[in-house]
C-alpha positions as CSV (number, residue, x, y, z in Angstrom):
1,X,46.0,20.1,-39.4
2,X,46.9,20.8,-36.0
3,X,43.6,22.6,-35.1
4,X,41.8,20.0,-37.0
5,X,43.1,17.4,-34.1
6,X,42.9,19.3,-31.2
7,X,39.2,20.4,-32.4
8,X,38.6,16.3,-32.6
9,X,40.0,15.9,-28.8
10,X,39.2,18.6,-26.9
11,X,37.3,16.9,-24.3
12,X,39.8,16.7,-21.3
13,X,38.6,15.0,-17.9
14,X,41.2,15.7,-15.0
15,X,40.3,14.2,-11.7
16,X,42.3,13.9,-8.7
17,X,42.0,11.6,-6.4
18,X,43.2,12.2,-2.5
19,X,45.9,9.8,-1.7
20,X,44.6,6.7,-1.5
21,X,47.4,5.5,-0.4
22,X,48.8,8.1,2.0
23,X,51.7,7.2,4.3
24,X,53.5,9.4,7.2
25,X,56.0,10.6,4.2
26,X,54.2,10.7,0.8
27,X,51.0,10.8,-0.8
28,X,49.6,9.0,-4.2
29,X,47.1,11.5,-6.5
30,X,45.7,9.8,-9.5
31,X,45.6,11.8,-12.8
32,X,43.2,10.7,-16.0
33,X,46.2,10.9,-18.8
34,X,44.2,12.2,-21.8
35,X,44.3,15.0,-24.4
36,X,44.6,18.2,-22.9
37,X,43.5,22.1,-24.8
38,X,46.7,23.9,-24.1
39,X,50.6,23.0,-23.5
40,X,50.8,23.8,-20.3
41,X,47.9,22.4,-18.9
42,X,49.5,19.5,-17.5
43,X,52.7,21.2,-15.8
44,X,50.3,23.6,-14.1
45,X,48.7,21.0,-12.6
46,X,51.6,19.4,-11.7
47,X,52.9,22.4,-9.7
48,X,49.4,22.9,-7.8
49,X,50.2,19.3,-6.2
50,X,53.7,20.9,-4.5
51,X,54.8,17.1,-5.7
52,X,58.2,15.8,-2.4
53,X,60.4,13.2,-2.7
54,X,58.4,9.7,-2.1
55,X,54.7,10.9,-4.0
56,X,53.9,8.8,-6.6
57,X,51.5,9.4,-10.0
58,X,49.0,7.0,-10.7
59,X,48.3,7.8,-14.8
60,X,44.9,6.3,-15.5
61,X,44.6,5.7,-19.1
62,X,44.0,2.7,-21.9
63,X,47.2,1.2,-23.5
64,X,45.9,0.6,-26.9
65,X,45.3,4.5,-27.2
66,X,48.3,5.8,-25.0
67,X,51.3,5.8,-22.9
68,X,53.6,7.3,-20.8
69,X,58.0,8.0,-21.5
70,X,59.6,9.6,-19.2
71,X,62.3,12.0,-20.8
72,X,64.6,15.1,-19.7
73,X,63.8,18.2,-20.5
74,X,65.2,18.9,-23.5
75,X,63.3,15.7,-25.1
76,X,60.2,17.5,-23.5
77,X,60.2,20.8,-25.3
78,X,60.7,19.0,-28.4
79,X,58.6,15.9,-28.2
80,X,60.9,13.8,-28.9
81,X,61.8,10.2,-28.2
82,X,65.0,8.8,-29.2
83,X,66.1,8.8,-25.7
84,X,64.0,7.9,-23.1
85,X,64.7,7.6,-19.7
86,X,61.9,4.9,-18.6
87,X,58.8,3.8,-20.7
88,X,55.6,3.0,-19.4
89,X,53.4,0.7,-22.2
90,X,51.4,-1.2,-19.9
91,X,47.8,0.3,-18.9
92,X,47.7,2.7,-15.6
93,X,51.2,3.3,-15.0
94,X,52.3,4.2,-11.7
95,X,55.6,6.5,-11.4
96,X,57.2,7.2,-7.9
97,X,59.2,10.2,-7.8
98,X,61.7,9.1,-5.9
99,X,64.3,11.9,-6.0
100,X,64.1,15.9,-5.8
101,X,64.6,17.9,-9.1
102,X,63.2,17.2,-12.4
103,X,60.7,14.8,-14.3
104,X,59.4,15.2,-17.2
105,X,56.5,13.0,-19.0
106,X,54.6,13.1,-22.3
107,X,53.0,10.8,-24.7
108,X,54.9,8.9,-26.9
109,X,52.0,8.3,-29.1
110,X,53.1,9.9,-33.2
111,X,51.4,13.3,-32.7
112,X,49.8,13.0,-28.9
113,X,52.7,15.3,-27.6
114,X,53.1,17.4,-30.0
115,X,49.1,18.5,-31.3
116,X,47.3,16.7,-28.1
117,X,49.2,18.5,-25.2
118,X,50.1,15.5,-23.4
119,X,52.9,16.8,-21.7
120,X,54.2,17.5,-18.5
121,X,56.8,19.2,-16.5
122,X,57.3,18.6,-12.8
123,X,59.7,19.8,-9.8
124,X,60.3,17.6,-6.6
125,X,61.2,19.5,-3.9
126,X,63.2,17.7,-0.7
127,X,61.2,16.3,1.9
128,X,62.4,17.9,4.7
129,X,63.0,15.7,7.8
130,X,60.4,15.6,10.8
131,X,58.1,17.9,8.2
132,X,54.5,17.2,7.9
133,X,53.4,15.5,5.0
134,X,51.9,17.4,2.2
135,X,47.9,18.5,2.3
136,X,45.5,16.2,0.5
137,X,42.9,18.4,-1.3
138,X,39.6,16.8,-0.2
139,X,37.3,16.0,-2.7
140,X,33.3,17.7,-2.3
141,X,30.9,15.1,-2.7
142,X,27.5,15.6,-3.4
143,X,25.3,15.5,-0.6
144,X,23.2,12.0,-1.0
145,X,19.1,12.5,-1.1
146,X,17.6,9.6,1.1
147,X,14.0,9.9,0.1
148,X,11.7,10.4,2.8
149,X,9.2,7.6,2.5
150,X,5.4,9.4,3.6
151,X,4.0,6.8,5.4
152,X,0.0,5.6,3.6
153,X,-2.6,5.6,6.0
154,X,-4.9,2.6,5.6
155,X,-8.2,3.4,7.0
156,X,-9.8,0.7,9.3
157,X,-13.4,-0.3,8.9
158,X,-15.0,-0.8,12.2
159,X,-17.7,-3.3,11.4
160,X,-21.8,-1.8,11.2
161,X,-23.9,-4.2,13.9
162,X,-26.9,-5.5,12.6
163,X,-30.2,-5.3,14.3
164,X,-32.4,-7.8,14.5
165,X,-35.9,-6.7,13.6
166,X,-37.7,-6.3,16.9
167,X,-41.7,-8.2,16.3
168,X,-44.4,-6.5,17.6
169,X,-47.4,-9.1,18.5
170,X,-50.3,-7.5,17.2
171,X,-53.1,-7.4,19.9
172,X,-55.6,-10.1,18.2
173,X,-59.4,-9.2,19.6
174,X,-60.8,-11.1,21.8
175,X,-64.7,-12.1,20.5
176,X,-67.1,-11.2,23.3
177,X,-68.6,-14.2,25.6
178,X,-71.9,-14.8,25.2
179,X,-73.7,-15.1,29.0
180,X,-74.2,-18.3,30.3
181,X,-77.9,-19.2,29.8
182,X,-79.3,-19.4,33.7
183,X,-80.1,-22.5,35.0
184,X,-83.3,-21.4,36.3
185,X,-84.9,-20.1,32.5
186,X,-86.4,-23.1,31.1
187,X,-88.1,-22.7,27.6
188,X,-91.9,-23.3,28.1
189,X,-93.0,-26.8,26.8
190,X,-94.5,-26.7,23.7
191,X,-98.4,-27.1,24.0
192,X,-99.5,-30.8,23.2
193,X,-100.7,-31.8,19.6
194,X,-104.0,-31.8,19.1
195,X,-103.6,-33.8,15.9
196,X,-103.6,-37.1,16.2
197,X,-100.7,-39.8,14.4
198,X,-99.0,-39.0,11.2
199,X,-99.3,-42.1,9.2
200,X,-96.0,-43.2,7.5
201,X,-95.5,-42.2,3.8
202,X,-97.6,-44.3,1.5
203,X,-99.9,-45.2,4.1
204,X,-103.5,-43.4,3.5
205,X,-105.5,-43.7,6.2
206,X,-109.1,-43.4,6.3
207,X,-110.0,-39.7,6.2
208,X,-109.9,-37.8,9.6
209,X,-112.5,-35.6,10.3
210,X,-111.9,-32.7,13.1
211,X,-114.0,-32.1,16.0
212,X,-115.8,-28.9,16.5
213,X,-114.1,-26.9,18.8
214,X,-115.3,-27.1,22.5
215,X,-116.9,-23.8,23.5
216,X,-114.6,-21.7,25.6
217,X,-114.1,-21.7,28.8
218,X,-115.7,-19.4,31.6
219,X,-114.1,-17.6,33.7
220,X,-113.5,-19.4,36.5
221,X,-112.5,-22.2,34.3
222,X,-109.9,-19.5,32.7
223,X,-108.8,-18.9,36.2
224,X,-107.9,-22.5,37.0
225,X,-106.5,-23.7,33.5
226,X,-104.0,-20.4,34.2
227,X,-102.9,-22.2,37.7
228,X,-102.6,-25.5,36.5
229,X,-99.5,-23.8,33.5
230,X,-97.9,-22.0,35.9
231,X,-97.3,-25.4,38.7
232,X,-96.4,-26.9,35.5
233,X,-93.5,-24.6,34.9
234,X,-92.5,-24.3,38.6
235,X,-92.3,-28.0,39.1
236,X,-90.3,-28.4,35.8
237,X,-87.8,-25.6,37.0
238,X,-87.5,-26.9,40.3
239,X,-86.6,-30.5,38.8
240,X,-84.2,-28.6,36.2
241,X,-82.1,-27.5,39.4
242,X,-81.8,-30.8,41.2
243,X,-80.2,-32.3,37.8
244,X,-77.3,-29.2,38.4
């Protein structure tokens, strides 16, 4: 049955704790007060701590599953207690070994000391005077990982100008002058009618008859009628230049 239980609380967690607490003369270590795997787990770690006069224990543990009696050492070795020295029912007990020799603990719990190990056995040696006080073991902590935060580039968009469109007048032809008629061209007159008054419509006149044609003229005659045109036009050029 004894295997059986320890099999069922073999899970031990020991942790000390530097002295918290620490003064010129004495030091406080903290010890999780639990099921152990072996009888003399606990006194071996008591003797590693090189416990003087004035260090205290601080047993870390629940009340409602154990506690703490402080016995001799006969009562020890035999898990008994039917004569305790001090009891300890309230949670975290803290004992000050305040004297050199021996101390002896265990759990007074029906079957804790006996099947779960949870006992221990401890020597106090003297202080001696003007001595330094005993080393704390220093814990190793875990180094901390600060993330390294990569810093995000946000790119910047430099704004595109926009060009106006440039208009390019398109060259629009220009239509050629026409020359200024000269002052000094005058259209010949027209040669007079030889017919003689249109009547108005509806208006029948007696029937006109037309002269025979005079006979032509000689050639002197030619000669002077030529003359005559030409003064004509010269006079009515010359009067067409004093209206300018």
């Amino acid at each position: 049955m004894a295997t059986g239980f320890k099999a069922s609380c073999l899970l031990v967690a020991l942790i000390v704790v530097p002295g918290i607490f620490q003064s010129a003369s004495a030091k406080t270590v903290s010890l999780i007060w639990t099921f152990a795997d072996n009888k003399t787990f606990y006194t071996e770690w008591a003797a590693a701590q090189h416990f003087q006069v004035g260090d205290r224990i601080a047993f870390k543990y629940d009340s409602m599953e154990h506690d703490v009696v402080q016995l001799d050492r006969t009562d020890v070795a035999t898990c008994s207690t039917d004569n305790p020295i001090r009891e300890h029912e309230e949670s975290n007990a803290n004992v000050t070994l305040d004297r050199e020799g021996y101390f002896g603990f265990i759990c007074g719990r029906p079957r804790h000391c006996p099947e779960g190990y949870m006992l221990m056995n401890i020597v106090v040696a003297a202080l001696t005077p003007g001595a330094s006080p005993s080393p704390v073991p220093v814990p190793v902590l875990a180094p901390v990982l600060t993330p390294v935060l990569t810093p995000v580039l946000t790119p910047v968009l430099t704004p595109v100008p926009v060009l106006a469109p440039v208009l390019t007048p398109i060259p629009v032809p220009t239509p050629p002058r026409s020359p200024a008629p000269s002052p000094f061209l005058v259209p010949p007159a027209p040669p007079p009618s030889v017919l003689g008054p249109v009547p108005g419509p509806g208006v029948l006149g007696p029937p006109t008859t037309t002269p025979p044609s005079p006979p032509s003229p000689s050639g002197s005659d030619g000669a002077i009628l030529r003359a005559t045109v030409i003064v004509m036009v010269l006079v009515a050029a010359c009067n067409a230049a004093l209206l300018l």
